[in-house]
N, C-alpha and C positions, 0 to 999 in steps of 0.2 A: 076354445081348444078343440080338434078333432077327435073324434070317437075314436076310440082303441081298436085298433083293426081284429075284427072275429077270426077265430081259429076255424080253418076251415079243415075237416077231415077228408084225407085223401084213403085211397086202398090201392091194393098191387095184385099183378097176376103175374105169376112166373109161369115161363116156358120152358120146359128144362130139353137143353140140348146135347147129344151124345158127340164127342169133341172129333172122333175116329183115334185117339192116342192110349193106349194103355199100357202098362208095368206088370212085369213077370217078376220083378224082384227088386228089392231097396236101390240098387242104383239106378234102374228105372225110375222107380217112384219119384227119385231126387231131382231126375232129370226132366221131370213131368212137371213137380212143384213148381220147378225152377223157370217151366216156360209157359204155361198154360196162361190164360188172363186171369185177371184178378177175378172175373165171377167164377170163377172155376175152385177158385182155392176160398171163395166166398160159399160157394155150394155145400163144398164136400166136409165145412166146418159148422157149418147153424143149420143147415136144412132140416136133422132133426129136432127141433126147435119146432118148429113152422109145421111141418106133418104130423110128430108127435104133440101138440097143444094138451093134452088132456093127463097127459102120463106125465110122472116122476121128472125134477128137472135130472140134472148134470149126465144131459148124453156126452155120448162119446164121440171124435170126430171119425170121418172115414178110413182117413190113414192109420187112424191106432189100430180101429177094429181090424181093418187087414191084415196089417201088419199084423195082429195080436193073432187074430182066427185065421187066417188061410197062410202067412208064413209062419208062423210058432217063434215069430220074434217077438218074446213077451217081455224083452226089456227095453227093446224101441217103441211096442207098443205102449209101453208102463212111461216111458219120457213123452212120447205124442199126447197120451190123453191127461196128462198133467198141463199142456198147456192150456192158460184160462183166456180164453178169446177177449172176456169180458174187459181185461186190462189193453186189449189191444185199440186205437182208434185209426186204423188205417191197415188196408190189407196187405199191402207192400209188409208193413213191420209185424203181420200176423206169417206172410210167406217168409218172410226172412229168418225168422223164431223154429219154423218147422222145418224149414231148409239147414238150418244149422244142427238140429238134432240129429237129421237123419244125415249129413256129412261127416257128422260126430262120431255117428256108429258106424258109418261106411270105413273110416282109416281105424278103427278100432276091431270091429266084426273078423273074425279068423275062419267064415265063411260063406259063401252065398247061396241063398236055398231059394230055387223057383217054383212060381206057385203053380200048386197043378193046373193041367190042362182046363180050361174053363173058368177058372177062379182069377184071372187075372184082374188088376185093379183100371177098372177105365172111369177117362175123366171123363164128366159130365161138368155140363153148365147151363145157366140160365139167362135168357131177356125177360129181361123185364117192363110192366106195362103197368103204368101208374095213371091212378081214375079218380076224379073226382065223387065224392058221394055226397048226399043231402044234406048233412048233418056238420054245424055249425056252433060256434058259441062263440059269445059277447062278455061274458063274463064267468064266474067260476060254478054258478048255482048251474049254468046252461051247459057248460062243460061235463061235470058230472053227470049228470042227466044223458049227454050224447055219447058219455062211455059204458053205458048201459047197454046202448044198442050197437055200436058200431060194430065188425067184421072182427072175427078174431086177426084177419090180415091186415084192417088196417090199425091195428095195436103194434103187431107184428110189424106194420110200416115207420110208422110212428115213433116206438121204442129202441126195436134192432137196428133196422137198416139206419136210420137217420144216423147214431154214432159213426158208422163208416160213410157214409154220404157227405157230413159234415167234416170229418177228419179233424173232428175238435169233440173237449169233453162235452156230454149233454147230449140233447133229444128234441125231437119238436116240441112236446109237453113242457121242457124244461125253459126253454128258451124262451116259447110265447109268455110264461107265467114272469119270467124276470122281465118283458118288455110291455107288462102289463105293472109293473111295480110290487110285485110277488115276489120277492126276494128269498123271502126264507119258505114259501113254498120250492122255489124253483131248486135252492141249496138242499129242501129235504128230498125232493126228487133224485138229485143227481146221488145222492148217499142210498136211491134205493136200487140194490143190486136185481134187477129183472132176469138175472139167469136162474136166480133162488126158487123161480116160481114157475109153475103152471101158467100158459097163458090168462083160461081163466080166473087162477088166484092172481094173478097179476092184474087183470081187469079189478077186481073186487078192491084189492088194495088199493090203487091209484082212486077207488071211486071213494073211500073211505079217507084218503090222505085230504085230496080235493074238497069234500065236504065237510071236514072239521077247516081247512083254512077259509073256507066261505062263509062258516059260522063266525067266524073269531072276528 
């Protein structure tokens, strides 16, 4: 029989780009949601994630906080930052979620407040640039060991981006471990929620989940 193909670690580099589209006010902003690409509405929702790695989870997305601190619309902001990305697996149905909130409020709203001069909400987006690195594994003892060292972005690649790459449940971690015959590794992966954590308490824990199923 063939060797179990080695999980190979990749990492990413974003480039974040300034779109030239910005919103003065909620029916802007809807109308922005509604047309920008999907890395745009991919950006303005995980980015803090990714820069902030070290700090507290459950940030906020960009539209709340606007909404919330530059129009003092604190109860579209109060619906925007309720949404939990982590349930979403595809950006379409993460746009479509925030696009309805804020159309919700637009036939409900009795007025419209533009945001000062300079505060206006501009999208941004990112290319992205995916790289192979050194670091490999054959099985779960080698695994662990290359989650020690790898990139906090390529966990970040690994973890986040894969569920909307994939646009199915699960993760690369997840996947390789169930086509390695890891089954209830792979089942207690997809149960662990990675929005709960710190990137690196999240490294710590996968290196701890990992290493008790390679004892057993």
């Amino acid at each position: 029989m063939a060797a179990p193909a080695a999980f190979r670690f990749n990492t990413k580099f974003d480039q974040t780009i300034l779109l030239g589209k910005k919103a003065g006010n909620v029916a802007e902003l809807y109308q922005g949601v509604c047309t920008v690409p999907d890395a745009s509405i991919y950006f303005h929702t995980h980015k803090f994630l990714q820069q902030h790695h070290y700090l507290s989870p459950e940030p906020p997305n960009d539209f709340a906080y606007w909404t919330t601190h530059v129009l003092n619309e604190a109860t579209l902001g109060e619906q925007l930052s309720s949404v939990d990305i982590v349930q979403f697996h595809s950006i379409a149905a993460l746009r479509q979620r925030i696009a309805e909130l804020i159309e919700g409020y637009l036939q409900s709203a009795y007025r419209s407040v533009d945001a000062p001069e300079g505060q206006e909400f501009y999208f941004m987006s990112t290319q992205t640039f995916v790289m192979a690195t050194r670091h490999e594994a054959r099985d779960l003892t080698e695994f662990a060991a290359a989650l020690r060292h790898i990139s906090i972005q390529s966990l970040y690649f690994h973890m986040f981006d894969a569920t909307l790459r994939l646009a199915q449940d699960g993760n690369d971690f997840s996947l390789w471990f169930r086509a390695q015959g890891k089954a209830r590794l792979a089942d207690e992966m997809l149960r662990l929620d990675p929005y709960t954590y710190t990137l690196e308490g999240l490294r710590q824990t996968l290196i701890r989940i990992v290493e008790r199923h390679a004892n057993d």
